[in-house]
N, C-alpha and C positions, 0 to 999 in steps of 0.2 A: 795540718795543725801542728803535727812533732815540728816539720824544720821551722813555719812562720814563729812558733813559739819558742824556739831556742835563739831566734834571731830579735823577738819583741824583747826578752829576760834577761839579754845579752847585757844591755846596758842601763836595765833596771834592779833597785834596790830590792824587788821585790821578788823573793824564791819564784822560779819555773813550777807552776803545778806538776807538769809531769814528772817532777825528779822527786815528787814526795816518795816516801816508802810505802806509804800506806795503798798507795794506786797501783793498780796493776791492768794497762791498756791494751789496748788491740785494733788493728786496723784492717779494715775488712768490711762486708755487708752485714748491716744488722740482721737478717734474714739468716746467713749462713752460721753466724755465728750462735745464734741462736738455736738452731738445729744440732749444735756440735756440743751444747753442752748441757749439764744435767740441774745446772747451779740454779737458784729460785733465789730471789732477790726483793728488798725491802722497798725499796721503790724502782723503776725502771722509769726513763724521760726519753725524750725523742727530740729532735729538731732537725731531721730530713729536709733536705732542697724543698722549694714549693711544688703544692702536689700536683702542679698540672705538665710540669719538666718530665720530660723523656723520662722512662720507667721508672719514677718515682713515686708513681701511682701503687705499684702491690706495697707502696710501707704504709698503704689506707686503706686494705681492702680487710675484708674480716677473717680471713686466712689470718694472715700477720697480727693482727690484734689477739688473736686465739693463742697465738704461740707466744706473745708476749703473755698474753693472761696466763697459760701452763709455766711459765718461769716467776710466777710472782708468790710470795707466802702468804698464809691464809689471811692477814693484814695486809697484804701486799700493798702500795700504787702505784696507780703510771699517770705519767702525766705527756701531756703530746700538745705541737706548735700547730697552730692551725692558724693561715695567714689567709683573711678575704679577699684582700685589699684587688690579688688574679684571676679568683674565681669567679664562674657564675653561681649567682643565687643558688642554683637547683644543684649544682656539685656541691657548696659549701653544708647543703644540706642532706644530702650524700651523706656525706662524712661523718657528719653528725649521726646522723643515725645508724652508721653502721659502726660506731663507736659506741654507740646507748646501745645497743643489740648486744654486742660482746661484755659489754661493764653497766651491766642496769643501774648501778650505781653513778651515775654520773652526771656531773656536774660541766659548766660553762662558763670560764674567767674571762672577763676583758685584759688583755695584755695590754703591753706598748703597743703606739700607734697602729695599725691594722692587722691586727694580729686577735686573735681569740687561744686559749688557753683550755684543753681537755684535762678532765678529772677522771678515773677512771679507780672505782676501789674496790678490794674485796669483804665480801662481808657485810658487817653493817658498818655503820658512819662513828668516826673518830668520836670518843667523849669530850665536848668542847672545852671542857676546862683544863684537858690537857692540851688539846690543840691550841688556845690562849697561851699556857705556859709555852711553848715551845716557837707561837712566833714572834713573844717577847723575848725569849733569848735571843732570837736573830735579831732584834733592835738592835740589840751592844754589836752586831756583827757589820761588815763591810755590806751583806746584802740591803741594810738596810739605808746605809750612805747611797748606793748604787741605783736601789727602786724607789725611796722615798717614803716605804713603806713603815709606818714607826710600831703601828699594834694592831691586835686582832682586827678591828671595827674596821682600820682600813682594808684590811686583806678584803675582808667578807665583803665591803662595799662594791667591789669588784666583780659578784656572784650576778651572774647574768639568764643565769635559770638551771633548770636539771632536765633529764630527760623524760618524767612524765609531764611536767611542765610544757613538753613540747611533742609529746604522740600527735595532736591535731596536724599540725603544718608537718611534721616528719612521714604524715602517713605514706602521701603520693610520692615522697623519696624513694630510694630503692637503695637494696645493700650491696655496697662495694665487693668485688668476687674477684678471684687472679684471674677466673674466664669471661670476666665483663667489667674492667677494670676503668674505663674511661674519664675522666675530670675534664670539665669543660672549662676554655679560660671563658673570663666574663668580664668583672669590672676592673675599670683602669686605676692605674696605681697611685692614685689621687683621694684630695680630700672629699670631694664630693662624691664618687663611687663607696669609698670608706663608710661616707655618711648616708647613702641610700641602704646599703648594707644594713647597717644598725636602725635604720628607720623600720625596714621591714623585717630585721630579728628580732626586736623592742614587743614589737605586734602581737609576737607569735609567744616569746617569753616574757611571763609577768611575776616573777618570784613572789612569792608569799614570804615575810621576812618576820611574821606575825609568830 
């Protein structure tokens, strides 16, 4: 990401994020790094290779999510990529559950194309009138040129359930562990795997928006 990124900003008008001052990066496994340091953090995000690729699996097991959750503030969130599009059903819901196990607090976004989006917070749940204030400041921002996302009502339309929403179909899941770590590949990278996907997640989560 340093050299593609010195090489994309090369010949663009727009600053090199990494040359902000205010960032300070590292390159490395999230795992190690994590171990190495004491710091606790106001959100923490993820976007790991997909989980079914060579040892990519312990950044889904509830080991890892635990050490994520010891680095976050007592508001802390995390938020984490969670792509269907290569899994099978019963791994996608793996994950899920071994993510609701670690962050009872949590929630399930629909992202870009097959993609699903992890919520994971501590505590209790955001006051929504700040949450409102704050994803109307991102309107005026580039994220909002970028997602299409203009205000709250669209964010939230995207809430695809929480996790007692989903105890039933989670239960015959099982929790992800670094000594039983396994992701099975499953549906193919298409729109019809995508769309059986969501048929049978639909099933399972039926949010209450009452």
């Amino acid at each position: 990401i340093q050299k593609f990124g010195e090489l994309i900003y090369a010949e663009s008008s727009t600053p090199n994020p990494l040359n902000d001052q205010r960032l300070a990066y590292h390159t490395g496994g999230a795992r190690y790094f994590l171990h190495q340091t004491k710091q606790k953090y106001d959100v923490i995000t993820g976007e790991p290779p997909p989980p079914a690729n060579s040892l990519v699996s312990y950044l889904y097991t509830k080991e890892f999510y635990e050490l994520v959750k010891a680095h976050l503030t007592e508001s802390g969130v995390f938020t984490y990529w969670l792509p269907v599009h290569s899994l099978a059903f019963s791994s996608s819901l793996d994950i899920l559950k071994t993510f609701c196990a670690v962050f009872p607090n949590c929630d399930i976004y629909a992202g870009t194309d097959t993609n699903l989006i992890l919520v994971g917070t501590l505590g209790s749940v955001p006051d929504s009138r700040v949450s409102q204030q704050k994803i109307q400041s991102l309107a005026k921002t580039r994220v909002a040129e970028s997602t299409g996302l203009q205000n709250a009502q669209q964010v939230i339309s995207l809430l695809l359930g929480n996790g007692s929403q989903l105890q039933e179909k989670l239960s015959s899941a099982r929790i992800l562990q670094d000594s039983h770590s396994y992701i099975q590949e499953g549906y193919p990278g298409d729109l019809q795997g995508y769309r059986r996907f969501y048929q049978e997640f639909l099933q399972t989560a039926s949010p209450d928006y009452g």
